[in-house]
Backbone as JSON Lines, residues from 0, in Angstrom:
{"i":0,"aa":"X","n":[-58.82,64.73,19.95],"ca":[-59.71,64.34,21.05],"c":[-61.05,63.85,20.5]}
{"i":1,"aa":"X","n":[-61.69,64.3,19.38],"ca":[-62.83,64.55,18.75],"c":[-63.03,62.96,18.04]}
{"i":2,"aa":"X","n":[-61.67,62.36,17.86],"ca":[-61.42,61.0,17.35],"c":[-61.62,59.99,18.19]}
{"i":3,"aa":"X","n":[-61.29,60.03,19.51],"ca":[-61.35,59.25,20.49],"c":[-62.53,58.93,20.74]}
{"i":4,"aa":"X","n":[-63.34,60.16,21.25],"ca":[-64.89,60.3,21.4],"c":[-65.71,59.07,20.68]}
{"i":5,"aa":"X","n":[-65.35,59.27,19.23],"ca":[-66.2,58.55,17.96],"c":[-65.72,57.35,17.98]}
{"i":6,"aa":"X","n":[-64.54,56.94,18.33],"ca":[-63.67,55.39,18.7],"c":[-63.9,54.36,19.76]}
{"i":7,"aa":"X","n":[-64.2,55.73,20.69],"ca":[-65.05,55.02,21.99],"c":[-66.23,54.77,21.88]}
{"i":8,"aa":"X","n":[-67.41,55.57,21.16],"ca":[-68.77,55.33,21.47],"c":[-69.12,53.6,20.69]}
{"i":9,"aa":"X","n":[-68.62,53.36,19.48],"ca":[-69.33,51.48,19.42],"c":[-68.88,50.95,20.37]}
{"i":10,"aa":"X","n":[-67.56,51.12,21.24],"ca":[-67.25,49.65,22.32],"c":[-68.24,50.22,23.37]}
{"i":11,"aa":"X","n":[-68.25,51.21,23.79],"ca":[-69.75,51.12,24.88],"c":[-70.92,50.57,24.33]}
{"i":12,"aa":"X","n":[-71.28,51.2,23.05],"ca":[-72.51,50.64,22.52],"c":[-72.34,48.77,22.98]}
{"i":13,"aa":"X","n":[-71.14,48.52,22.28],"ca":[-71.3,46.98,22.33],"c":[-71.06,46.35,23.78]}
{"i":14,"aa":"X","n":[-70.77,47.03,24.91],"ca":[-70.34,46.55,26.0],"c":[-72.15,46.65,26.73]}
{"i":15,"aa":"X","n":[-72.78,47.21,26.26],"ca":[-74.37,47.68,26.74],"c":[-75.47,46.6,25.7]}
{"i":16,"aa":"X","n":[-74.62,46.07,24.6],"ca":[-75.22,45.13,24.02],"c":[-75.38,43.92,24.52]}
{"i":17,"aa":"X","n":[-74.0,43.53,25.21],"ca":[-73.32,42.19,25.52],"c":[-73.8,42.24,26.99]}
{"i":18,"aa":"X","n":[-74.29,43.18,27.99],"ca":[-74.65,43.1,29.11],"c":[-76.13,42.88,29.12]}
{"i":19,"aa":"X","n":[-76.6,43.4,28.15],"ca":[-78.07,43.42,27.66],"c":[-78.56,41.45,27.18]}
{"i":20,"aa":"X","n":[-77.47,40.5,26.56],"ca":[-78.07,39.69,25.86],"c":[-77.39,38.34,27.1]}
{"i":21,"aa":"X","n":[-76.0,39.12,27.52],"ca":[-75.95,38.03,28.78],"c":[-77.13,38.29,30.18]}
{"i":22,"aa":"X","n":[-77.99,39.22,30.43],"ca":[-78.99,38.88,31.53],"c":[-79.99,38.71,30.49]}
{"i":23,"aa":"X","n":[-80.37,38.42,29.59],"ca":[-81.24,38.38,28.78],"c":[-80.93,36.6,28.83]}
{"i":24,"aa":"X","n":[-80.0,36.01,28.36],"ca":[-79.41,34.8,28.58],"c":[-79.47,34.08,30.25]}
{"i":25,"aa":"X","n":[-79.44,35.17,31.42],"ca":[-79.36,34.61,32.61],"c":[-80.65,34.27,32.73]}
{"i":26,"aa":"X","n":[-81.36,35.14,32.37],"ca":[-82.76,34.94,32.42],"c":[-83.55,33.93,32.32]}
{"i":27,"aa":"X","n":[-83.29,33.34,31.04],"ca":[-83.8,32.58,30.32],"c":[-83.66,31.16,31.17]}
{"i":28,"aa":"X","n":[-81.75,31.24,31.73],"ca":[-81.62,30.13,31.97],"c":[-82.11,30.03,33.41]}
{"i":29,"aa":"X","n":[-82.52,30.23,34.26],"ca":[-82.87,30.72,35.69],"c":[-84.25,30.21,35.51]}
{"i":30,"aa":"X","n":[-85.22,30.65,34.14],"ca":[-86.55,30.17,34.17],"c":[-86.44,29.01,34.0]}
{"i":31,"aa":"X","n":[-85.46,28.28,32.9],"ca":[-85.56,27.12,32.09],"c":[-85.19,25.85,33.72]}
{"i":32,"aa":"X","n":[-84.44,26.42,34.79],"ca":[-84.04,25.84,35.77],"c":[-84.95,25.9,36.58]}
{"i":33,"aa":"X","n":[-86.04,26.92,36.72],"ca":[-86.72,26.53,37.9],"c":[-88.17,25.87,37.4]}
């Protein structure tokens, strides 16, 4: 069980990365548009 835990925590990390740099990206483009 103790394996899973440690297997799972980078794909959240990276799923909190990738949500982080796509509104970081919406952002950008939303300013660059208005």
């Amino acid at each position: 069980m103790g394996q899973i835990e440690t297997e799972n925590r980078p794909l959240v990390g990276y799923s909190i990365l990738f949500l982080g740099i796509l509104f970081g990206f919406s952002s950008v483009f939303a300013g660059s548009s208005t």
